[in-house]
MMTF fields as JSON, N, C-alpha, C and O atoms, coordinates in Angstrom:
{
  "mmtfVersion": "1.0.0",
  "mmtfProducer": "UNKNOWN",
  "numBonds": 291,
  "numAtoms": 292,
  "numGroups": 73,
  "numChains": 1,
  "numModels": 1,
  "chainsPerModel": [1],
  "groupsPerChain": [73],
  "chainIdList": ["A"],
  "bondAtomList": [4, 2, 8, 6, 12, 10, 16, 14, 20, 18, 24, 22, 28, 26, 32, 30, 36, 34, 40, 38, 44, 42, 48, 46, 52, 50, 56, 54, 60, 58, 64, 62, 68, 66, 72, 70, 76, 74, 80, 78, 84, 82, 88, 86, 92, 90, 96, 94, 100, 98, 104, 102, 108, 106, 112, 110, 116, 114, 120, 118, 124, 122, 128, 126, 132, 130, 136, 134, 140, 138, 144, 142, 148, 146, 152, 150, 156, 154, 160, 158, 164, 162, 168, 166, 172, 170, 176, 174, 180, 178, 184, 182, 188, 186, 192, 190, 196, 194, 200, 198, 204, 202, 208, 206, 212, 210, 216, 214, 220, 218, 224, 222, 228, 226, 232, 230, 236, 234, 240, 238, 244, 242, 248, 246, 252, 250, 256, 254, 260, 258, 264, 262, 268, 266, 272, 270, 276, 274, 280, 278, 284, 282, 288, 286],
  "bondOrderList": [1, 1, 1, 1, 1, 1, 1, 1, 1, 1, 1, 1, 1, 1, 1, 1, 1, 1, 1, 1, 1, 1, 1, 1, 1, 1, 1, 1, 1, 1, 1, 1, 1, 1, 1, 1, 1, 1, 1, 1, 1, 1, 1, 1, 1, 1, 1, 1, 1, 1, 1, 1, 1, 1, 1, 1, 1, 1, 1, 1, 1, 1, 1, 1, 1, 1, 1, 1, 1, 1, 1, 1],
  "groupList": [{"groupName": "UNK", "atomNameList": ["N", "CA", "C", "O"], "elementList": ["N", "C", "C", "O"], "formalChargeList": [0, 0, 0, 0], "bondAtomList": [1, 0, 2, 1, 3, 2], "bondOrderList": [1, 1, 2], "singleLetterCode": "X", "chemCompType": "L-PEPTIDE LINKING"}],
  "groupTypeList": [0, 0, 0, 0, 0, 0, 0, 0, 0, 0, 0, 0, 0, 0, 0, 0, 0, 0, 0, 0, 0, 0, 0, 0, 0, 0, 0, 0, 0, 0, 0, 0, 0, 0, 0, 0, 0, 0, 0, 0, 0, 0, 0, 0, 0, 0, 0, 0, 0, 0, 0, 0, 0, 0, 0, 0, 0, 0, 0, 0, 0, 0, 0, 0, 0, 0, 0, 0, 0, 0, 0, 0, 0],
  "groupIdList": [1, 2, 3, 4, 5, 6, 7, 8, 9, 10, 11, 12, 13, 14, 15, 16, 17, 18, 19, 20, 21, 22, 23, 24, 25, 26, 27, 28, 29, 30, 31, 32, 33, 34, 35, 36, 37, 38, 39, 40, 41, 42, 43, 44, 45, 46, 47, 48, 49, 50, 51, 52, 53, 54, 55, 56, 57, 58, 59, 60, 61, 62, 63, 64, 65, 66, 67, 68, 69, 70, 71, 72, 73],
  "secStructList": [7, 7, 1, 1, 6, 6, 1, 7, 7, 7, 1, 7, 7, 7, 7, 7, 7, 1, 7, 7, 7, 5, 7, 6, 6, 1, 5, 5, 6, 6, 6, 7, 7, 5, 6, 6, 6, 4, 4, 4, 6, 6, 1, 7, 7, 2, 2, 2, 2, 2, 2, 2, 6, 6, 6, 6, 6, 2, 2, 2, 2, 2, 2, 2, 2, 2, 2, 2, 2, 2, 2, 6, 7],
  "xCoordList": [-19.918, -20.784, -21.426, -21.01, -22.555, -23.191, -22.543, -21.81, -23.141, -22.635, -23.162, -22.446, -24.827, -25.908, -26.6, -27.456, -25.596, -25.603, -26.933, -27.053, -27.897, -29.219, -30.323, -31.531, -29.301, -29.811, -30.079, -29.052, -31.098, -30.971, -29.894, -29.363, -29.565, -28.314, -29.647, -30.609, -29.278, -29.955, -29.547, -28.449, -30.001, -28.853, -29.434, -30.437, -27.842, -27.457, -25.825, -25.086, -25.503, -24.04, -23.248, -23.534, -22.51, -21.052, -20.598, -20.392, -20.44, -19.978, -19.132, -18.744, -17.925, -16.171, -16.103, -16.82, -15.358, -15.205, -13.234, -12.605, -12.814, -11.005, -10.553, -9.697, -11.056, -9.822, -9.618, -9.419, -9.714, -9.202, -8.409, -7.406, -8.66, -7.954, -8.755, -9.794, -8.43, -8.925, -8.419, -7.273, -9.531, -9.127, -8.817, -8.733, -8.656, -8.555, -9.749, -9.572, -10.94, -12.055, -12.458, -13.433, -11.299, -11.321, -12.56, -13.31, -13.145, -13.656, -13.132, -12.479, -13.463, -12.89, -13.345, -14.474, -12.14, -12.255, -12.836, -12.996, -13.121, -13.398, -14.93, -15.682, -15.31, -16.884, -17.488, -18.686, -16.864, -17.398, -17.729, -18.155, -17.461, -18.213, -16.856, -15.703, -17.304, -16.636, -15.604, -16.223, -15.002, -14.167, -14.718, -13.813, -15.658, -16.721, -17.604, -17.717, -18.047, -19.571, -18.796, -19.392, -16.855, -16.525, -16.695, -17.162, -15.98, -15.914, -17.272, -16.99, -18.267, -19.594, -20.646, -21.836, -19.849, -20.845, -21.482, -22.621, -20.841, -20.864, -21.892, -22.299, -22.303, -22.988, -24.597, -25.503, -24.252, -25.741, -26.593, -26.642, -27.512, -29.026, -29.141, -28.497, -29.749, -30.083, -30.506, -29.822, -31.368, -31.731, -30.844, -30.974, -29.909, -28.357, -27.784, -27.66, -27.356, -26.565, -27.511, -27.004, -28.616, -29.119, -29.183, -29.418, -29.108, -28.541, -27.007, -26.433, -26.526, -25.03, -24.686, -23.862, -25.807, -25.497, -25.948, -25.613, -26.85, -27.531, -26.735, -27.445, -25.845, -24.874, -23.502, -22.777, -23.459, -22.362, -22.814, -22.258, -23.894, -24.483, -24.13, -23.39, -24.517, -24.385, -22.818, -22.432, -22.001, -20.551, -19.957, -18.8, -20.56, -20.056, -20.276, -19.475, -21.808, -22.025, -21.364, -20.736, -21.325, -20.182, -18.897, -18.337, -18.203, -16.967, -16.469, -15.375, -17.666, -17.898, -18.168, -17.906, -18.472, -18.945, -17.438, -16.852, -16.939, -15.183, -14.886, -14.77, -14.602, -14.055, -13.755, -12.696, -15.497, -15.613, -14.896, -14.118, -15.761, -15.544, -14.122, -13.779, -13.197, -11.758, -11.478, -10.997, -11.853, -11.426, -11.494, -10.422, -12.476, -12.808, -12.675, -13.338, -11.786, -10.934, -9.776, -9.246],
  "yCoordList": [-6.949, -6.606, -7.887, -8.985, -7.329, -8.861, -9.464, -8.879, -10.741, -11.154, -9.974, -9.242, -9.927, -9.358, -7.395, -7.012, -6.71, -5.55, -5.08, -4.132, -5.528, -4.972, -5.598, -5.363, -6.814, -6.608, -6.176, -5.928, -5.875, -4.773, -4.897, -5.995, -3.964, -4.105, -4.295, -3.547, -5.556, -5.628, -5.252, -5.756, -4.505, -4.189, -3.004, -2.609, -2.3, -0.779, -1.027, -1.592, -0.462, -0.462, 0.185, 0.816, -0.141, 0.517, 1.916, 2.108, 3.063, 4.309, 4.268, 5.239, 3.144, 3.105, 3.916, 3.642, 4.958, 5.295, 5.811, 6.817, 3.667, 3.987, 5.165, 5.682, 5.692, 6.907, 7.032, 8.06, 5.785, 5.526, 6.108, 5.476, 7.389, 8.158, 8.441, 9.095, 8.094, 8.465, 10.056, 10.49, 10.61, 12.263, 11.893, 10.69, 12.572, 12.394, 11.941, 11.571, 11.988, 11.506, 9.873, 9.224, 9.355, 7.8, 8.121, 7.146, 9.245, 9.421, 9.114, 10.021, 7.695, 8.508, 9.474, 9.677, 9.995, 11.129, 10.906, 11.908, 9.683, 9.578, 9.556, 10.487, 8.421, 8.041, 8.905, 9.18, 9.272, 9.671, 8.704, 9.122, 7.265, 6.944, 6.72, 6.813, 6.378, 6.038, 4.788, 3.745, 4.689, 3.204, 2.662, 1.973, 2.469, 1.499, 1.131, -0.007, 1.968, 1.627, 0.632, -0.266, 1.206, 0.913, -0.824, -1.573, -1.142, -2.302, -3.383, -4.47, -3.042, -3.507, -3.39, -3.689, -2.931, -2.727, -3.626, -3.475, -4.514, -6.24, -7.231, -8.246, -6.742, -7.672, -6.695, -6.922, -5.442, -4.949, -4.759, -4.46, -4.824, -5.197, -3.217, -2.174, -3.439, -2.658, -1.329, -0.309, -1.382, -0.307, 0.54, 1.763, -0.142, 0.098, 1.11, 2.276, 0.633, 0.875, 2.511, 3.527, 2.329, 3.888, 4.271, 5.478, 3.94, 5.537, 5.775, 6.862, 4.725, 4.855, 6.148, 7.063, 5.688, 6.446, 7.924, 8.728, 8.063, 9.475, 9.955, 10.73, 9.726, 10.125, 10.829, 11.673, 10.234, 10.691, 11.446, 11.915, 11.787, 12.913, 14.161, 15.11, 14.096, 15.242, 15.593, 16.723, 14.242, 14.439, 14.991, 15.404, 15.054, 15.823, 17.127, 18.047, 17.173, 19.095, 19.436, 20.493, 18.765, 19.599, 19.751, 20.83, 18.767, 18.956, 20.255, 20.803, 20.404, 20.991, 22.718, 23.891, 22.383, 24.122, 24.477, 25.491, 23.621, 23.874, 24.589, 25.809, 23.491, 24.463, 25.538, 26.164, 25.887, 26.895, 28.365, 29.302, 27.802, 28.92, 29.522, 30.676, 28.168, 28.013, 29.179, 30.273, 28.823, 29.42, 30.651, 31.243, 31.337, 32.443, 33.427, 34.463, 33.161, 33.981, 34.27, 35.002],
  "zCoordList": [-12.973, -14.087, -14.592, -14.962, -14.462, -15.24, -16.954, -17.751, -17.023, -18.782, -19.724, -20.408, -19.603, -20.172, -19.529, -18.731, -20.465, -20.184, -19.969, -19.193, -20.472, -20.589, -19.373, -19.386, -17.873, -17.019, -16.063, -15.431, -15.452, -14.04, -13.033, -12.864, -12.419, -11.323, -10.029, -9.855, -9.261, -8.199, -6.976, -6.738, -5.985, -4.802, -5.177, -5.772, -4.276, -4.259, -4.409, -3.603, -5.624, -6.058, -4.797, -3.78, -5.206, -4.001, -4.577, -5.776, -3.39, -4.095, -4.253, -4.902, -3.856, -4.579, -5.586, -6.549, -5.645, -6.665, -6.964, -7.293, -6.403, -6.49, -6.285, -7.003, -5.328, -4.828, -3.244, -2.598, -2.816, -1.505, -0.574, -0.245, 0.041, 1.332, 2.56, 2.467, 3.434, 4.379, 5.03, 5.143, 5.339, 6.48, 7.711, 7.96, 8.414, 9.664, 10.56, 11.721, 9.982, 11.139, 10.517, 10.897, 9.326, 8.784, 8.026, 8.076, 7.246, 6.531, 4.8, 4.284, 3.843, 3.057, 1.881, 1.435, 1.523, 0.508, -1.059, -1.756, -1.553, -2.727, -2.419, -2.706, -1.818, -1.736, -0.383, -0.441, 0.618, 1.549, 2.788, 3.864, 2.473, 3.737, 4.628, 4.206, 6.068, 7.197, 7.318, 7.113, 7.436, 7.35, 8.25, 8.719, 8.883, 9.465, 8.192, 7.736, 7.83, 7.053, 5.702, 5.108, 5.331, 4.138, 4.123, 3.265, 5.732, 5.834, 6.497, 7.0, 6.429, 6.857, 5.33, 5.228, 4.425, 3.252, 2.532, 2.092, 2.391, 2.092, 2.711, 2.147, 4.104, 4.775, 5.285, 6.087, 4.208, 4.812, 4.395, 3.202, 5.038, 4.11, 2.729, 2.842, 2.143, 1.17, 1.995, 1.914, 2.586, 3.44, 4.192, 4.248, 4.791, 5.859, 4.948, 5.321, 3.524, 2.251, 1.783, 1.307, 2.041, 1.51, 2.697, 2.628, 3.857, 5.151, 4.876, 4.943, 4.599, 4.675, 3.477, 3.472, 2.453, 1.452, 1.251, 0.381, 2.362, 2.294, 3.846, 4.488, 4.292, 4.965, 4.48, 5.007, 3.44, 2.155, 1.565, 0.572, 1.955, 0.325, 2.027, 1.771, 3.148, 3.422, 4.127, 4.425, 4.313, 4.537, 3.342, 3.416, 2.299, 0.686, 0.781, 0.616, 1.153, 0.943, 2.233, 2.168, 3.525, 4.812, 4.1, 4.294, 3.186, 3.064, 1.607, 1.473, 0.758, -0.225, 0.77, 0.504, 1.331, 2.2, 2.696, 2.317, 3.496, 3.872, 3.068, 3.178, 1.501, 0.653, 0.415, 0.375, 0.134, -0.515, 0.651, 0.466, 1.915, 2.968, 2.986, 3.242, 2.562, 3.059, 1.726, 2.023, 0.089, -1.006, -0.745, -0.872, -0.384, 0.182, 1.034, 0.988, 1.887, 2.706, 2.604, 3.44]
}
């Protein structure tokens, strides 16, 4: 976090969101990404970081559809 709350965040923040598990395909369960991408996140350009990140948006709605399918039967 910066000193000065009122400056812009530069980048693309990290989806960490401390709940660290991996599934079985080393997906993890809090943020969604791959334990490849978790550990390459650091060194990738901004651009890398929004595929990585619009990869998680649809490993969320695949894993959100499970669910539901699963609740449902």
């Amino acid at each position: 976090m910066t000193a000065d709350a009122t400056e812009p965040i530069v980048g693309v923040p990290s989806p960490c969101v401390r709940n660290c598990c991996l599934d079985e395909s080393d997906v993890c369960l809090g943020c969604f990404r791959h334990v490849d991408e978790i550990i390459h996140w650091g060194s990738a350009t901004d651009e890398e970081k929004l595929e990585v990140l619009a990869r998680c948006r649809v490993r969320y709605r695949e894993q959100f559809q499970r669910r539901n399918k699963n609740a449902s039967t």
